[in-house]
N, C-alpha and C positions, 0 to 999 in steps of 0.2 A: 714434524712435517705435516703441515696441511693436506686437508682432504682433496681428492683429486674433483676434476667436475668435469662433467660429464659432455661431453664431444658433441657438435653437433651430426656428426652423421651415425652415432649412435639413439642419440634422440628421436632421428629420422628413422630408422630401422625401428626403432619402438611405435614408433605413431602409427607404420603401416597398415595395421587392421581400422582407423581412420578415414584410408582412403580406398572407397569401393575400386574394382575395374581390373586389379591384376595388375597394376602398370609395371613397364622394366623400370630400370633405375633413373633414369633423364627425365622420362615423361612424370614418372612418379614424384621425382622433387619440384620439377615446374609445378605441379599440382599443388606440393604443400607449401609451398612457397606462397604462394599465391593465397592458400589460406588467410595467410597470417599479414597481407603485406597492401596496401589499397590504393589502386591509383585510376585517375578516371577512365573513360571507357576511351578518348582519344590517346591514351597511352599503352592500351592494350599492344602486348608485343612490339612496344620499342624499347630503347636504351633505358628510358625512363622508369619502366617495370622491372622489379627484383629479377622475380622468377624468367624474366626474358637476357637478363645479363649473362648469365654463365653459359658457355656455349653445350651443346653436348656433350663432347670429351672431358670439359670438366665436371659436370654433372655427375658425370659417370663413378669419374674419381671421388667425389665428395661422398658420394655413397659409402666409402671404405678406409678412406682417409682424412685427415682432419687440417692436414697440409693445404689440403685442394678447397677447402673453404676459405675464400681470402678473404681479409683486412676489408679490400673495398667491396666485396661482395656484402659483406656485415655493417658496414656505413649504408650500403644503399638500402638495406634491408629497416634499420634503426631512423631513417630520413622518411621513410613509409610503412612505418607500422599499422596494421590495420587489427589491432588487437580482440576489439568488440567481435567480429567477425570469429573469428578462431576461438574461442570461448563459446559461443553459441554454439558451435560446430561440435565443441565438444562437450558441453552440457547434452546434445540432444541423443548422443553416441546410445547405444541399449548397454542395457548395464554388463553384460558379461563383456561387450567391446572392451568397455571402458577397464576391468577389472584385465582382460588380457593385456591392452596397454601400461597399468599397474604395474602389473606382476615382468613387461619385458623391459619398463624402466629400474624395476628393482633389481635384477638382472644384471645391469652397467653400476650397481651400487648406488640408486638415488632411491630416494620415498618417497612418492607423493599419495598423499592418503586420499581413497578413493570415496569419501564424502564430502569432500575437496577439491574431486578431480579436475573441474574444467580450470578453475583460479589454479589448484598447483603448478599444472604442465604447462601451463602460459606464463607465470612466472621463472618456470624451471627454462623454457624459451629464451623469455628475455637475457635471463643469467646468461645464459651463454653466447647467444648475439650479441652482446655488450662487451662483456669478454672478449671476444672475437675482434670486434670494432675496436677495443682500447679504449672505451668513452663513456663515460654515466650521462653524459647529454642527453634529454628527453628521457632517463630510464625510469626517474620517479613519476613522472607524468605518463608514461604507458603503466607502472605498476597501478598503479593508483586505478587507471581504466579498468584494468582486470578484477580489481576488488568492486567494483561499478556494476561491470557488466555481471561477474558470476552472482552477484545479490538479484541484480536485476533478473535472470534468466531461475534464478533459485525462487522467489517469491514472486514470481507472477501472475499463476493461478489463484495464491491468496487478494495479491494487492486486487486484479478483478474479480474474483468471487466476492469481495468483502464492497466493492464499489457498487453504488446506485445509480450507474452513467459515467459521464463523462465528471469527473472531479469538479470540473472549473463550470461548465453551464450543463450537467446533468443530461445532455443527449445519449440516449442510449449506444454504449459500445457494441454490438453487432446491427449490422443491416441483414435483412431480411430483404429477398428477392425472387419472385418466378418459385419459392417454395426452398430458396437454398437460405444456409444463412452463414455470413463470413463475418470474422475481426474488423472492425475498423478502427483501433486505436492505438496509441504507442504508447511505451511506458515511459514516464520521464523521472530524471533525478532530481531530490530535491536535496538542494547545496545543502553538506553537511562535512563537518570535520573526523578527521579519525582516517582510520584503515578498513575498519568493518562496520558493515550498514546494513540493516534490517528492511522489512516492509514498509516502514511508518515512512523511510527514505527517498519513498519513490510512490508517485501516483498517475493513475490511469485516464491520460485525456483523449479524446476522439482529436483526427488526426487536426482539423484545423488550430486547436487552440495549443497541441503538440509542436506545430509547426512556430505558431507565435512564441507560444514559453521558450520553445530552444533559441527563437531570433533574439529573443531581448528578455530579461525578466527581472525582478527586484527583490528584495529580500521580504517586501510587504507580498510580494505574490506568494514566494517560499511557504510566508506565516498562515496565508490564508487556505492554502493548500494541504501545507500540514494540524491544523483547526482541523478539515472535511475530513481527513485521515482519520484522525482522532475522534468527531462524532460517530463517524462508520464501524470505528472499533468500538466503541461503546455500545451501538446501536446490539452489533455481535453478542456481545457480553449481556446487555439487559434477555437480547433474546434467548440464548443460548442458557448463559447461566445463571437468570435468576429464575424464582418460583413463577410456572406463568401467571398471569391477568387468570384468575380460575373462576370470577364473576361476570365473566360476557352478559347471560342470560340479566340476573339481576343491575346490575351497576347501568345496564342499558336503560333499563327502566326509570333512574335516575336521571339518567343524561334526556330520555325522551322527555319527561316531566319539566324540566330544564326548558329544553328546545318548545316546548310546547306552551309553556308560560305567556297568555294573553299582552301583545305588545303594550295596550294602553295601561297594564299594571308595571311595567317598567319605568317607573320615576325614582329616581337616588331619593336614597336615604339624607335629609340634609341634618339630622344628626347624627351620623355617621363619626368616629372620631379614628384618624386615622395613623394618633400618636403611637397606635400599638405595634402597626406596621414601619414603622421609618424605625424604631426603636428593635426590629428584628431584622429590618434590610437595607443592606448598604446600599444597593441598586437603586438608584432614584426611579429611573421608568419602570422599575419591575411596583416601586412602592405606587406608584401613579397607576397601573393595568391592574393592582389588586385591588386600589380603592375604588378605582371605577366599577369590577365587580361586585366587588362585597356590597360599595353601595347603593346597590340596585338589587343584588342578589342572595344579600347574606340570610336574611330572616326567612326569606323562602323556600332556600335549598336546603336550611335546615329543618324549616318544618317537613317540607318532602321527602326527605331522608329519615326524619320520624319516623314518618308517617306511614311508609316503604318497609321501614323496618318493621313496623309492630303489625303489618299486614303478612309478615315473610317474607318480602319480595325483594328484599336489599339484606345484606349482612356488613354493616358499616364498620366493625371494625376490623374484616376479613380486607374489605377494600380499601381500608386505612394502610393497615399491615404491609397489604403488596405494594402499596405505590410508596409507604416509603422504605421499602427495601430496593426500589428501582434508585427512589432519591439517593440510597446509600452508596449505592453502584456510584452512580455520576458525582457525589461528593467527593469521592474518596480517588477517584480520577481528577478533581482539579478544575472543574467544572465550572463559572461565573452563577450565581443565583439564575440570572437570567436565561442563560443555557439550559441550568437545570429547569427551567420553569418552562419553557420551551420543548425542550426534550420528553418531558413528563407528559406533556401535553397531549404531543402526535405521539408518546407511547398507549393512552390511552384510548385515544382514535384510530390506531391501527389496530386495537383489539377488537374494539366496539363496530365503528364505521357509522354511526349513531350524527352525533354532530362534533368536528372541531370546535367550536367556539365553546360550548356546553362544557366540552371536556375544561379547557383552561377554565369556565368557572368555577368548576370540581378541584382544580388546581390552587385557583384562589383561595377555596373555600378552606380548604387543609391550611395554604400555608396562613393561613388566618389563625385557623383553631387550635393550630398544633406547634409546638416549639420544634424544631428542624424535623417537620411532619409529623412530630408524637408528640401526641394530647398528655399535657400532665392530667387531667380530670375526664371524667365523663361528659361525652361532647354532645349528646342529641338528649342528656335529663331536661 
């Protein structure tokens, strides 16, 4: 004999700490009803609306009975599901609500585990409205929302903490106003297959280009969406968990020497032989951006680096060390040379503030000397 399942007006009696207000029985289901069910605001209170179908008297009954839930009360309910709504509602629940809800579903013999809470009881919903109805019509496509929404409402402090703006054109996600300061942006899905989805899933745009991605959008947007994800998450990791940049002080003094370099001695080396580089990178414009450096800047930065060093004032192979322990980060993630050369870059200019351009010479300059940034020999004898 199969498991029994669990009643709708016993679900309802569970949800109750749910709904603030004390309601009696009628007004309290129109209430939940209504949670879970979405229709526009010209439909409010007419036939068209779930929670406005059942008169009071049955209401009443439904409260206690399983009879008094009809058939076509549970079609109209499955034709307007408003599921993302009811998930929010109950993600935002304080934890002890949520954990009395728990414990009055466990009660009627169901589990829904409360680190799970808002996804289980929306789907323990749907089971039973469907049920109800006699119809899996639309049930995969509301389950599927509920696995949407509770990621989305789970990670969304990460996905904008971990954001630089808006994802797609980097306008800052809050406004500032008269000294207040408010949200302005949605989170949006990014198409992906399966049942369960992470942060990487979903990213943070300010409301206009929200508005655009949800009207139309293409799988090259997806891609390029999920790239900015994935630099963010890297950015995280170089900052968070590698060894800091611990040469501010000195490695500045490089990059200013650099930045400092009399323009009229900037003419290319036209001996320069640039077979070394194409023979270590696959990147054709990354090998083009180091030849242009190196051949302008290679014999220079190295004597300055010397020069730095036997003064004290540089530790070259302390700042060797760290940036390619950054390299190793961003390798080992999957990274294009060019990414990584790029990445490297504004890492070392966010520590410094010295000069960008300087920095990628220091860039060049390593992936010149160094076989995947480490020197088989002694680089400044």
């Amino acid at each position: 004999m199969g498991r029994r399942m669990m009643k709708f007006f016993e679900l309802a009696d569970a949800l109750q700490p749910a709904v603030p207000g004390g309601l009696s029985r009628a007004p309290y289901l129109r209430e939940l009803i209504s949670m879970f069910t979405n229709v526009t605001e010209a439909e409010w209170a007419t036939r068209n609306d779930p929670s406005t179908l059942p008169s009071d008297s049955t209401l009443e009954s439904m409260a206690s009975r399983d009879s008094a839930f009809t058939k076509k009360l549970a079609k109209a309910i499955t034709a307007r599901w408003g599921i993302k709504n009811f998930v929010t509602v109950l993600d935002e629940l304080e934890l002890e609500t949520q954990q009395l809800i728990t414990d009055n579903i466990a009660a009627y013999g169901e589990q829904v585990r409360l680190d799970h809470f808002p996804a289980d009881v929306a789907r323990l919903l749907v089971e039973i409205v469907h049920a109800k109805a006699s119809t899996d019509h639309g049930k995969q496509q509301v389950l599927t929302q509920i696995a949407i929404q509770a990621a989305r409402v789970k990670y969304e402090k990460l996905v904008v903490a971990r954001s630089r703006g808006c994802t797609e054109c980097r306008t800052p996600l809050r406004v500032i106003a008269h000294g207040h300061q408010a949200d302005s942006y949605e989170m949006v899905f990014l198409d992906a297959d399966g049942d369960e989805y992470g942060p990487d899933d979903f990213a943070a745009l300010c409301k206009p280009c929200a508005e655009k991605y949800e009207l139309a959008h293409t799988s090259t947007d997806v891609d390029r969406l999920r790239q900015q994800n994935r630099l963010w998450s890297l950015s995280d990791r170089i900052d968070e968990g590698l060894v800091p940049l611990g040469l501010d002080g000195k490695i500045a003094e490089l990059l200013k020497a650099i930045h400092n370099l009399p323009v009229e001695d900037l003419a290319p080396d036209v001996t320069y032989d640039v077979m070394p580089m194409q023979a270590k990178l696959a990147d054709t414009k990354l090998v083009r951006r180091v030849r242009d450096h190196m051949s302008i800047y290679e014999t220079r930065v190295r004597q300055t680096a010397k020069a730095l060093q036997e003064a004290g004032q540089l530790d070259f192979e302390r700042m060797r060390d760290d940036i390619w322990g950054a390299w190793r980060v961003l390798a080992d993630a999957g990274l294009s040379q060019d990414e990584i050369w790029t990445r490297l870059t504004a890492w070392i200019h966010q520590h410094t503030n010295i000069d960008d351009y300087a920095c990628g010479v220091v860039v060049s300059f390593l992936t010149q000397i160094c076989e995947l940034f480490k020197p088989r020999r002694p680089v400044l004898a």
